[in-house]
C-alpha positions as a Python dict, from the first residue, in 0.01 Angstrom:
ca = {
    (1, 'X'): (0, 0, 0),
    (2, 'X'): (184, 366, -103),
    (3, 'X'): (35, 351, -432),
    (4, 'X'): (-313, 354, -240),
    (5, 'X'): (-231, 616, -6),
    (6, 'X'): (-76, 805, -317),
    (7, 'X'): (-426, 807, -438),
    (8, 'X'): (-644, 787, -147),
    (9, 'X'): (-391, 1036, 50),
    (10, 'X'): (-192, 914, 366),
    (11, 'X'): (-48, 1115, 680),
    (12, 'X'): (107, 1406, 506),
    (13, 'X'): (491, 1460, 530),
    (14, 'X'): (594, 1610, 835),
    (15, 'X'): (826, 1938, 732),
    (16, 'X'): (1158, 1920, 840),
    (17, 'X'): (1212, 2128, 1182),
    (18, 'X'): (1398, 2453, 1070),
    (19, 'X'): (1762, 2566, 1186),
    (20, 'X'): (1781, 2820, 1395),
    (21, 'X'): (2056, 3094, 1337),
    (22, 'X'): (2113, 3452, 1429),
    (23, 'X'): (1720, 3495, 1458),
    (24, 'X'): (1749, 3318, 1090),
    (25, 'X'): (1531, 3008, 995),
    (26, 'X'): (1721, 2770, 733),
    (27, 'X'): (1497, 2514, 575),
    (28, 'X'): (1733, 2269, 406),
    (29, 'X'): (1563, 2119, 72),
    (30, 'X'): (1805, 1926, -110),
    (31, 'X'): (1671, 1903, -439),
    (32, 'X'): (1649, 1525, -617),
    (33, 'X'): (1888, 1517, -988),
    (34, 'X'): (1990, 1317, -1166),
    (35, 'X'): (2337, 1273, -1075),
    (36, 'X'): (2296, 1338, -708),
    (37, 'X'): (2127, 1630, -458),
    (38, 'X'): (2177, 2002, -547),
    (39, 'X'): (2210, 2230, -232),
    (40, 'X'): (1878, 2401, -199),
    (41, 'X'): (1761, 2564, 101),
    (42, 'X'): (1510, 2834, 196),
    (43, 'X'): (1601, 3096, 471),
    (44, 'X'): (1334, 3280, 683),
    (45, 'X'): (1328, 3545, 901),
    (46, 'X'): (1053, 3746, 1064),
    (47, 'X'): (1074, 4124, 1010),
    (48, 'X'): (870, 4351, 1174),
    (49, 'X'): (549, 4093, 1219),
    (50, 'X'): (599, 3959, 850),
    (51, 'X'): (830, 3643, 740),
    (52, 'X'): (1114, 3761, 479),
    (53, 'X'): (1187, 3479, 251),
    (54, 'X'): (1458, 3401, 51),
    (55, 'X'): (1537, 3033, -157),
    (56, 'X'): (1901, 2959, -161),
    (57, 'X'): (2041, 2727, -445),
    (58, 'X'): (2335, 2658, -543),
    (59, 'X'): (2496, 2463, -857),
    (60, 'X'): (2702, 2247, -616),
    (61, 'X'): (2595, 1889, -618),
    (62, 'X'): (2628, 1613, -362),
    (63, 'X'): (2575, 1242, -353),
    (64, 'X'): (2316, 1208, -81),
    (65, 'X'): (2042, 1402, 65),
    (66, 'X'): (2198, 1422, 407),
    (67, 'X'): (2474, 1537, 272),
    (68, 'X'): (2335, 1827, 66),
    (69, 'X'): (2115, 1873, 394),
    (70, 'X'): (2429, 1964, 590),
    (71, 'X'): (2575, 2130, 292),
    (72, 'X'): (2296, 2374, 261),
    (73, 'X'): (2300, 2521, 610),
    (74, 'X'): (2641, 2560, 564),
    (75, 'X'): (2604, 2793, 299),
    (76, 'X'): (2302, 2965, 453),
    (77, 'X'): (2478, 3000, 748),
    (78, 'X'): (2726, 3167, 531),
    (79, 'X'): (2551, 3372, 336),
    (80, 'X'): (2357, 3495, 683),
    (81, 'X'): (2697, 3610, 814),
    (82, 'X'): (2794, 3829, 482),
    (83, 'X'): (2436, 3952, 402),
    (84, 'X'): (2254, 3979, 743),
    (85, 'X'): (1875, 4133, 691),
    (86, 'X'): (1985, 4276, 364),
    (87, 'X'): (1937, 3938, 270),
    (88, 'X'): (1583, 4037, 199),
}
């Protein structure tokens, strides 16, 4: 049946909900290697009416997606704390 709704197209996905910190949106998007997950996340914040973007990634890999889920907000969080809105 998934190779039919991979052609035919199924229910799409349903994004992740976003983490909310400091005003800060953190996306995590753990990306698939071949040895594991590398931390990946994209970070989001709305600046005077427009969203500021900016993609976090890291060389760090982890074992599972959950795991590099978790790991990724960590670091965003982090990263939020030393950069702020000069993030953008």
């Amino acid at each position: 049946m998934s190779l039919f709704k991979k052609l035919f197209g199924g229910a799409a996905a349903k994004p992740p909900e976003p983490v909310v910190y400091k005003d800060f949106r953190i996306f995590p998007e753990p990306v698939k290697e071949i040895d594991g997950y590398r931390i990946s996340a994209r970070i989001e914040k709305e600046v005077g009416g427009v969203i500021k973007t900016h993609d976090l990634i890291r060389a760090d890999m982890l074992h599972t997606a959950e795991q590099t889920s978790d790991a990724a907000v960590f670091k965003a969080k982090s990263l939020i704390d030393q950069m702020g809105d000069d993030l953008f």
